[in-house]
N, C-alpha and C positions, 0 to 999 in steps of 0.2 A: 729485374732483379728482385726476388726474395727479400721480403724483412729479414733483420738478423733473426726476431725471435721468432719467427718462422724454421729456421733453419736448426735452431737451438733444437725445438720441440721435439724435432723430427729427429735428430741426433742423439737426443737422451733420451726418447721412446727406445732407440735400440739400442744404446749402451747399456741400459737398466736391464735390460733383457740378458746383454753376455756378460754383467758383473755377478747378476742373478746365479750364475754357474761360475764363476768364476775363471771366465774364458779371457787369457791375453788377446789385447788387441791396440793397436794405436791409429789416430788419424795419419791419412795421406794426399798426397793430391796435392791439391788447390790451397784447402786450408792449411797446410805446413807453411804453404809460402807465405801467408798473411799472418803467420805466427812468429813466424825470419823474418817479417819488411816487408813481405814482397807481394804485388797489387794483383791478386786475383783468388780466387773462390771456387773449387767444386763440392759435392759432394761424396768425396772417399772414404773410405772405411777398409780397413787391414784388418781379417779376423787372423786368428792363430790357424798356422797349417794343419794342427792336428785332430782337427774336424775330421771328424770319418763318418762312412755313412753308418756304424753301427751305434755312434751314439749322436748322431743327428735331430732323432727324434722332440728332442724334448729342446730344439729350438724352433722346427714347425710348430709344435703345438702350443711355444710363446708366441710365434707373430701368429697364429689363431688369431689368439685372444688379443691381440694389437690391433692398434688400429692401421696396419700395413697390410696393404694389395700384394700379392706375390701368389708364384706355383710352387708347391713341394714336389713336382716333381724335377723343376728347373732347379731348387735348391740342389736335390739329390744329386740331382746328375753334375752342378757344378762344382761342386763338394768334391764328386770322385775325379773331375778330370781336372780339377785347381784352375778350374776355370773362374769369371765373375759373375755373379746373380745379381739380380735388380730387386729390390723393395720400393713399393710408393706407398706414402703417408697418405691418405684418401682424407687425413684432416687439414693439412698443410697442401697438399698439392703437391710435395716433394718426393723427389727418387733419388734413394741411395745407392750407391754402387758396393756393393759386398765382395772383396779378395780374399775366398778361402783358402790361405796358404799364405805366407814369406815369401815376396821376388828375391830377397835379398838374405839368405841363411844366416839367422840370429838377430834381424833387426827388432824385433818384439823383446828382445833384452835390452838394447838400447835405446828405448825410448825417453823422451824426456817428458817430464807432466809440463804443460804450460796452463794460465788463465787462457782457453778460448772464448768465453763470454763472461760478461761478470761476476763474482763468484762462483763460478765452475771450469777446474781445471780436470784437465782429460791427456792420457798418453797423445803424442804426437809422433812421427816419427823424426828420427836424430837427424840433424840438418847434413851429416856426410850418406844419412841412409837416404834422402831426401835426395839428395843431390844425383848419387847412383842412380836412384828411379827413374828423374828426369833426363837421365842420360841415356839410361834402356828405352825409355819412350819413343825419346827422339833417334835411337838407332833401329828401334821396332818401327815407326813410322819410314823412316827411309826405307826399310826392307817391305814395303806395305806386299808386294805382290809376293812375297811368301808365303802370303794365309792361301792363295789360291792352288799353289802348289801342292802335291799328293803328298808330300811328306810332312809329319807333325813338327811342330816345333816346342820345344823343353823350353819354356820362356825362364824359370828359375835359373835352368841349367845355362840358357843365353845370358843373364843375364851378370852371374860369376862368371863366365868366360870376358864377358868388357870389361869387368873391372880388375881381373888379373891383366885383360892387355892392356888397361890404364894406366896402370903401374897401382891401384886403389885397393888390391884385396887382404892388406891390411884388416879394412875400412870392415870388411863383410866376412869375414869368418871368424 
């Protein structure tokens, strides 16, 4: 396991970067749970969906100048299919996992700021948008051999369709 301030480092290298523009974003994953109570840790990150690739640009050429390992051409391409990108810290040893896009339509409105380490408090996502995600996960994971299948899948689109069949979409629209 990572020191905390390890993990810190590495996390506010690239928030500073998307506050720098003033790009919504909140944590996900791992850390929401350890922000709820709950005992475990990744490294996620939810940028705002409305990354495109026409104004791209001038977040390649902040992690340039970062001290982050990545491809611009991996960004690009995961930008247009709202797929996820990988960033590594080469000072920390850490990888970020980057979601350009909302699984969950409006949840970058609802986030809530928490303390995640001492003096510094950062969007999270909302513990019902939290809880959705974890439920898309675990219904993406059951479905695993559908990546292998010829036909795409709309993970956003799948992923309002659970929670209207949950009775949940309230929750996410």
């Amino acid at each position: 396991m990572f020191p905390v301030e390890s993990f810190k480092n590495t996390l506010l290298k690239f928030v500073s970067i998307l506050r720098r523009r003033e790009v919504p974003f909140h944590l996900t994953g791992g850390i929401t749970g350890v922000a709820y109570g709950e005992p475990r840790l990744t490294q996620d990150i939810v940028l705002e969906n409305k990354a495109t690739l026409d104004n791209l640009n001038w977040l390649i050429d902040e992690l340039g100048r970062s001290d982050f390992i990545f491809s611009a051409d991996s960004i690009k391409q995961a930008v247009q299919n709202e797929k996820m990108f990988q960033l590594f810290d080469s000072v920390e040893a850490l990888k970020l996992d980057v979601y350009p896009r909302e699984m969950i339509e409006g949840e970058l409105t609802r986030s809530n700021v928490v303390e995640i380490f001492e003096s510094t408090t950062l969007p999270i996502a909302s513990r019902i948008d939290a809880a959705i995600s974890n439920m898309f996960g675990i219904t993406k994971r059951s479905l695993k051999g559908i990546s292998k299948s010829p036909h795409t899948v709309d993970s956003p689109k799948l992923c309002r369709r659970n929670t209207r069949y949950a009775g949940l979409s309230q929750f996410s629209e």
